[in-house]
Structures are given as structure tokens and as C-alpha cells.
N, C-alpha and C positions, 0 to 999 in steps of 0.2 A: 504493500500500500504506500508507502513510505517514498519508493519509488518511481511511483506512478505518481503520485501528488509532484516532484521535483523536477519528471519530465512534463507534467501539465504547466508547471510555472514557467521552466526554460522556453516553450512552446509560444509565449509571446513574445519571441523575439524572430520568432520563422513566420514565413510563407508573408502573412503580411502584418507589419509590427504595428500598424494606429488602429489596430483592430482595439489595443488599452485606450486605446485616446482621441482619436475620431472615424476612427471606423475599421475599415474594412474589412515579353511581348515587350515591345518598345513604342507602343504606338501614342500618342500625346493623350495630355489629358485636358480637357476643358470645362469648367464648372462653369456652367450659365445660371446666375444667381436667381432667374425669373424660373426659371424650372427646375432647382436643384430642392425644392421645397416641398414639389409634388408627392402626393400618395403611393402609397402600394398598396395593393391588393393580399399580399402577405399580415397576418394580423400580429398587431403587436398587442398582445395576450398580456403581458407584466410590465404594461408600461412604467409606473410608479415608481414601483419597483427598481426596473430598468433604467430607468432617469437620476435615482440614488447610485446604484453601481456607473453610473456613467460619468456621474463627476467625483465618484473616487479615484477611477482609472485617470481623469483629466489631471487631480491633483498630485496624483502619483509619477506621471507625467513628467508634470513641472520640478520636481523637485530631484527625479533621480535620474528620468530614463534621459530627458533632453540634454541636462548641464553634461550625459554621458556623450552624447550625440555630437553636443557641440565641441567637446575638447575632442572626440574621432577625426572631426575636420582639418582636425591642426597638422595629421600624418600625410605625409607628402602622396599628390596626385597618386602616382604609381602604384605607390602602392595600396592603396584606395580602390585603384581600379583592379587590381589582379584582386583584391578580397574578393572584392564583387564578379567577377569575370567566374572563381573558385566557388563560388556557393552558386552561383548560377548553374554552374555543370553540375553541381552537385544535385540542383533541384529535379536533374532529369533522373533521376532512379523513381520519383515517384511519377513524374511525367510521361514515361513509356510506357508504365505500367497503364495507365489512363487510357493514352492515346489508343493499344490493345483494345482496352476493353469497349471503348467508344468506337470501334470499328475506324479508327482511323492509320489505318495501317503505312501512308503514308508517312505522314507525319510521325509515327512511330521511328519507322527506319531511319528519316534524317536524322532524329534527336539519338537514337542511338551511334548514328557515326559522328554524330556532335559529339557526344561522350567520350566514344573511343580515341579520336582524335587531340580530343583536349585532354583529356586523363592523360594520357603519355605522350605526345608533341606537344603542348599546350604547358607540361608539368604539371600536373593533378589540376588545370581549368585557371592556372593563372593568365594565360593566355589564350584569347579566343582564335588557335590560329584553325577552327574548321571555317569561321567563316571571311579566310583570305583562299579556302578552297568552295566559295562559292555555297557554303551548307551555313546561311543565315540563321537568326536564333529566332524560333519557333515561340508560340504562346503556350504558357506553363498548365497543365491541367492536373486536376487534384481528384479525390473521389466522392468531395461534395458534386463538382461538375459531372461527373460519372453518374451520380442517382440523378441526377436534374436531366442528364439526357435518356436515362431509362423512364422518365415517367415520374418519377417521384417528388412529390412537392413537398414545397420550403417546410409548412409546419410553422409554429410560431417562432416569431423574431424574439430575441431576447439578448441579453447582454451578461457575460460571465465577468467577474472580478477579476482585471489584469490582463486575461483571455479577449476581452472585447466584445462585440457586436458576432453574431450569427443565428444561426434557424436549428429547427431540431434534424433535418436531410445535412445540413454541413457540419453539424456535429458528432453525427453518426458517421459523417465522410473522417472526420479527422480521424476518428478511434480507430477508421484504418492503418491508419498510418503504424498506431502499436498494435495491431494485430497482426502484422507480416506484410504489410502493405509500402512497407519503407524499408528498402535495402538497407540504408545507411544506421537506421536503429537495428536493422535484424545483427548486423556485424559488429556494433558498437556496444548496446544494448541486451539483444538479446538471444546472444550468443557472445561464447567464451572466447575473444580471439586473439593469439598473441602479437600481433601486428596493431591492433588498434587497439584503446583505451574506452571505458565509458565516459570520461570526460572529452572525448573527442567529440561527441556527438552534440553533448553539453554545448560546450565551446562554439559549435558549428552555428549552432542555432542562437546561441547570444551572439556572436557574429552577424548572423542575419542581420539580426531585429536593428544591431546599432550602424548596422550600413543602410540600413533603410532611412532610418529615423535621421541621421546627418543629411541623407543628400536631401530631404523634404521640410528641411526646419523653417525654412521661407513658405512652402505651400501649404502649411498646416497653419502658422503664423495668419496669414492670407485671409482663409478659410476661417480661421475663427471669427476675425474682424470682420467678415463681410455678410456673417451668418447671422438672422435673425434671433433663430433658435437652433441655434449649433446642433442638440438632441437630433429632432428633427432632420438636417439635414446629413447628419449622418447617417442616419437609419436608411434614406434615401438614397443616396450614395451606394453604401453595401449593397443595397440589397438589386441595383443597376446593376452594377455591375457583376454580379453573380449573374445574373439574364444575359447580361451582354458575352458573359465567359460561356456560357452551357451554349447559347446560339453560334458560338463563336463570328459573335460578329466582328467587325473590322473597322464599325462607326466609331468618331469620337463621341463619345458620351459624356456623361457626367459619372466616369468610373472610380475603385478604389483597388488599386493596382500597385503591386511594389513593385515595379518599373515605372507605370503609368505615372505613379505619384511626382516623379523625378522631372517631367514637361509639362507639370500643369498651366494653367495658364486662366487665371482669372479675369473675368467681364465684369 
């Protein structure tokens, strides 16, 4: 138990980190402030609730996860980029698995010669050199987006402590991940291995969260100021952009994306 509660906490720092603090492919992001306010048809069931845990994540935030974010900035470009370049390739063990199952067998095979490539010419994904061989970086899929294109719906929105904003179909998607659904915890985690550590895995995913939350300290800034009811527009946000991830669409929307977050662009 003990270590299932420590990977749920490290778990705000992966896939996407303002899931603590306002919500939540290289394609831009655009928040249009006249519709970033609109409804969803997904029911928020614990609002109240939900609106308490939302501004404890806010305050928790401010005070630990940002001031961490913002000294990350201080480390030089480079290497900034090869983190990010390294957890990105990382992110494909749970990506092809998806791609599979979602019949997207294309898209499957590039991201595995994405892998291959970067794992060993790249040096474990510091260098994206698959795509100076033409094999560009695909949109990341998870096995919440998996139930969403079998059919299965959101279920109520809700907000976990530290965890963030999600549904009861993305919740169930995550618990994939420690049920054999993530290479990189089956190796690190859960299984004995003597090449890797279980703080490696730790490490991986606080790495995430503080590469994410650096490069978006501006658009999150942004977003607060410009939000009526910040609540609100985050719930609105997530929950686009999980539509816009299962449809795999290619629109700019008003999504919440740790890549997306990095070109937002406010009206």
C-alpha cells in the first residue's frame, strides 16, 4: 500500500503536471477566452467539493512545485532540451502500446522506430536524431484515450488532491499504467532488475512534471489573469482536450497538453 500511495504522488509530475494546478504532439495551443468558459456535457458530480481540492493543488503550487520550476530554468538550454527530448522517448512504451490497441498500427510502427533509434543513436532519447531520419514525433496516446475510442464514457469529472483534474474512464486508464500497462514501471517497479533502480522510475516522472511546469510558467501565469473563474475554465480545458486526443484531431483548440502547453498563445 505504502507503495502504491508514493507512486500515486510521484504521478503528478508525469504525462501532464497542471493536472495539480490548472488542469489537465507539438501542435500550438490557443485559448480563446470567449469560449474557453463553455460547458461540457460530462457532469461535474463533486463540484464543491472539487473546487476545495482545486485550490489546495493551486496553493500547493505556489509554494513548492513553481519556485521548483522556476530555479529548473536556470540549467542551461541543452540541457533542458535533451531532458525533454529523454522523457519524451520515454513516453513511447506507453504510446505503442495504445497506438496497438486503437488499431493504429501505423502510427504504432513509426513511434517504435522512434524509440529504437533514439534509445541507442539518440543515447537513451537525448537526442531526437529519428527525426533528422524523417520519422517526426507523433501525438502521445494513453489508455484513458484507449477507453474513449472503445466507447466508453468520461463518467464524472472530478479533481484528486495533487493528482488534478480527471473522469472516472481516465482514471481507470491510469491504473493501467501499474497494472502492466507501462514498460518502464514493469522494469523499475515491478520487477527485480539489476540494471535499473526503483528510484529511477521515481526520478523519471519528477523529471516530467518539473520540465513541464518550467517551460509553461508564462502560460499558466496568462491563464490565470485572464480567467474569470479559473475553476471553470479549467475543467473546460481538460476535458477538450481529452475529445480532441480520442478524435485525434489536428484542430487548434483550447487544449491541455504537455507539449501543447509550451505554444500557447493567448487572445
Amino acid at each position: 500500500m505504502k507503495k502504491i500511495l508514493t507512486i500515486f504522488i510521484i504521478t503528478i509530475f508525469s504525462q501532464v503536471y497542471t493536472l495539480s494546478s490548472y488542469a489537465g504532439s507539438d501542435g500550438s495551443l490557443e485559448i480563446n477566452n470567449k469560449k474557453k468558459q463553455q460547458g461540457s456535457e460530462v457532469k461535474d458530480c463533486f463540484e464543491t467539493i472539487n473546487r476545495g481540492v482545486f485550490a489546495f493543488n493551486q496553493g500547493l503550487d505556489k509554494i513548492f512545485f513553481k519556485p521548483i520550476a522556476k530555479g529548473y530554468r536556470y540549467l542551461p538550454k541543452p540541457i533542458r532540451s535533451g531532458t525533454s527530448n529523454a522523457l519524451s522517448n520515454l513516453s513511447n512504451v506507453v504510446t505503442i502500446p495504445n497506438n496497438i490497441l486503437q488499431g493504429q498500427l501505423k502510427e504504432a510502427g513509426i513511434n517504435t522506430l522512434r524509440f529504437s533509434i533514439n534509445t541507442t543513436l539518440g543515447i537513451a532519447g537525448i537526442f531526437d536524431v529519428a527525426s533528422y531520419y524523417g520519422l517526426g514525433k507523433l501525438d502521445k496516446e494513453d489508455y484513458g484515450q484507449t477507453l474513449g475510442t472503445w466507447g466508453v464514457k468520461e463518467g464524472c469529472y472530478f479533481i484528486l488532491p495533487v493528482l488534478g483534474p480527471t473522469t472516472v474512464r481516465d482514471s481507470i486508464g491510469s491504473l493501467a499504467n501499474f497494472t502492466g500497462g507501462d514498460a518502464w514501471y514493469n522494469i523499475t517497479i515491478a520487477n527485480d532488475t539489476r540494471y535499473v533502480e526503483n528510484s529511477d522510475y521515481y526520478y523519471s516522472r519528477l523529471t516530467a512534471g518539473v520540465d513541464f511546469r518550467a517551460k509553461n510558467l508564462e502560460a499558466f501565469n496568462s491563464l490565470e489573469k485572464s480567467s474569470m473563474d479559473l475553476y471553470a475554465s479549467v475543467r473546460s480545458l481538460y476535458l477538450q482536450d481529452r475529445k480532441r486526443k480520442i478524435l485525434n484531431s489536428d484542430e487548434t483548440t483550447e487544449t491541455m497538453n504537455d507539449d501543447d502547453w509550451e505554444d500557447i498563445d493567448t487572445q
